[in-house]
N, C-alpha and C positions, 0 to 999 in steps of 0.2 A: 504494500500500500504506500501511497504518497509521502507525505512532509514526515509524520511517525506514526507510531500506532499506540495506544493507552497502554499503559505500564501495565502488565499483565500482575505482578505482585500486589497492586491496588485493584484488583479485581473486585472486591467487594464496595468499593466504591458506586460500584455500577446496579448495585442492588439498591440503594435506595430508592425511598416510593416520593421521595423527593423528585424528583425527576421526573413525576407525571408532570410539575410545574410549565416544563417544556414540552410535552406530547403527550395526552391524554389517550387512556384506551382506547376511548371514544373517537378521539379524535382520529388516531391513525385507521382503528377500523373503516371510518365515512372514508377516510379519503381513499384506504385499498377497496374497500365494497368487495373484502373476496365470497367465494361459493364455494359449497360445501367440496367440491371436486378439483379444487383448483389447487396446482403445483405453484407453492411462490417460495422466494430465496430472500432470507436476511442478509444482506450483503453487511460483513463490519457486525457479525451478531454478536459478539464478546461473550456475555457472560448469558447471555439469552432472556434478560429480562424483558425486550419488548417481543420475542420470537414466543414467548409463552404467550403472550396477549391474543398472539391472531391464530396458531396454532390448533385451539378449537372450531375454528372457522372453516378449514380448509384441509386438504386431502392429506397435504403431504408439506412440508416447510424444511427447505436445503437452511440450515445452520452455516453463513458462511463464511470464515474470519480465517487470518494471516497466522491469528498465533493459536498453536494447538494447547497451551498454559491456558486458555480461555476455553477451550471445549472440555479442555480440564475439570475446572471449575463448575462447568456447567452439567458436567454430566454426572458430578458428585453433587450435587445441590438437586440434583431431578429434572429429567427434560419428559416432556411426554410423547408419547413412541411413535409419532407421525413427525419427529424433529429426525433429519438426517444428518451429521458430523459431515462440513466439508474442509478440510483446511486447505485455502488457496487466495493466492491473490485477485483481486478483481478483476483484473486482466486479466485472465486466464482462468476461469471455471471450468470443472472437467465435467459439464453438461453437453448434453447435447441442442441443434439449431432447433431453438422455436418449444424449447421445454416448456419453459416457463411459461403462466398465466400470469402473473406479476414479480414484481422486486420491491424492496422497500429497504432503505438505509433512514437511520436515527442517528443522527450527530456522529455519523464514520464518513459521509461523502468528502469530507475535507483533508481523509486520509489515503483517499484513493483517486480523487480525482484526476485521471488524464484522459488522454483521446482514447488511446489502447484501453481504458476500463469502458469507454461510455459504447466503444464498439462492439466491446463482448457482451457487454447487458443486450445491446442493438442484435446480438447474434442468438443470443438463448430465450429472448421474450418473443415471444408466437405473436403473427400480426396483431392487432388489438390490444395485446397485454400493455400492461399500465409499469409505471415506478413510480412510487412515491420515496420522494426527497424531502428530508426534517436536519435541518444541519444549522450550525451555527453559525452566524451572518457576520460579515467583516466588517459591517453598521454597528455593531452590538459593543458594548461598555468592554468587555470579556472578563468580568466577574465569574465568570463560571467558562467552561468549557477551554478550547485551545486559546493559545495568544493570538490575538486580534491578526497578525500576520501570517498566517496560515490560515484563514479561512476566507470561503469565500461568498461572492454578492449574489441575492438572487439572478441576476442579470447574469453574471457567470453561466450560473447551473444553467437557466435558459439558452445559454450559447450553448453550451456543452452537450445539453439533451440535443436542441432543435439540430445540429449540424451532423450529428449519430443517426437523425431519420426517424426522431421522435417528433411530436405534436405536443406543447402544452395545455392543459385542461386549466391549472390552476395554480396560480403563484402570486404566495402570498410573503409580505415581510412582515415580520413581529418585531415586539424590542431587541431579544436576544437572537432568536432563530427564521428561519424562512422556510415555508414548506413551497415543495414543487410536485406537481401532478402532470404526467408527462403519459401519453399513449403513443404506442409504435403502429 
């Protein structure tokens, strides 16, 4: 992944229910809208606390992070059995074209962001399939999350989705974070 990847030794950082503050259940469910049949990928899923959120929703949910100290973690804390262990960089998923009914990253697209990752997303999301993007905005104080230099602007992600041969549905900026809704 990108600039770094969250110190896997603070892993339990990532379990706070603080952190709904930035992405509500709720909130990520509306914006993936998945069915009960649908194959989608945690891209950046660390320690799997939002991969539990939508995991009852859906058929099957790719687990998918750089450091296997984080599938560690997650698999000793309890994943439920429609969670798959992938360690791999974004750029490079060992899925196949057009797998995937969706993707969704929480506050990890500023660790993977380049062309090579928005490509592969572009190559395993099946026409129609969605990504939702919730990331930390380089607008933002950075009180929380990465140093303000390292993240990036919704307008970014927009570039980044739209030139991979996606469509944006929906983007929004908040104080700290941005979400992006994006269909191939």
């Amino acid at each position: 992944m990108g600039f770094h990847t969250f110190d896997a030794e603070r892993a339990e950082a990532l379990e706070r229910p603080d952190r709904y503050r930035f992405c509500s259940r709720e909130e990520l469910l509306a914006a993936l809208d998945p069915s009960p049949g649908d194959v989608v990928a945690d891209v950046g899923s660390g320690t799997g606390f939002f991969t539990d959120e939508i995991a009852p929703f859906v058929e099957k949910v790719y687990a998918i992070d750089v450091q296997p100290e984080m599938h560690d973690h997650y698999q000793e804390k309890g994943a439920p059995d429609n969670v798959e262990f992938v360690t791999a960089e974004a750029s490079s998923m060992p899925l196949d074209d057009d797998e995937l009914d969706a993707a969704f990253s929480t506050m990890t697209f500023h660790e993977f962001a380049s062309d090579e990752a928005l490509e592969e997303l572009a190559r395993v999301i099946r026409p129609g399939g969605r990504v939702i993007t919730l990331d930390w905005s380089k607008t933002g104080a950075g009180e929380d999350g990465p140093p303000v230099s390292e993240r990036f602007g919704l307008a970014d992600a927009v570039e980044y989705f739209e030139s991979s041969g996606f469509r944006t549905v929906d983007a929004t900026s908040r104080i700290e974070t941005f979400l992006h809704s994006a269909k191939k």
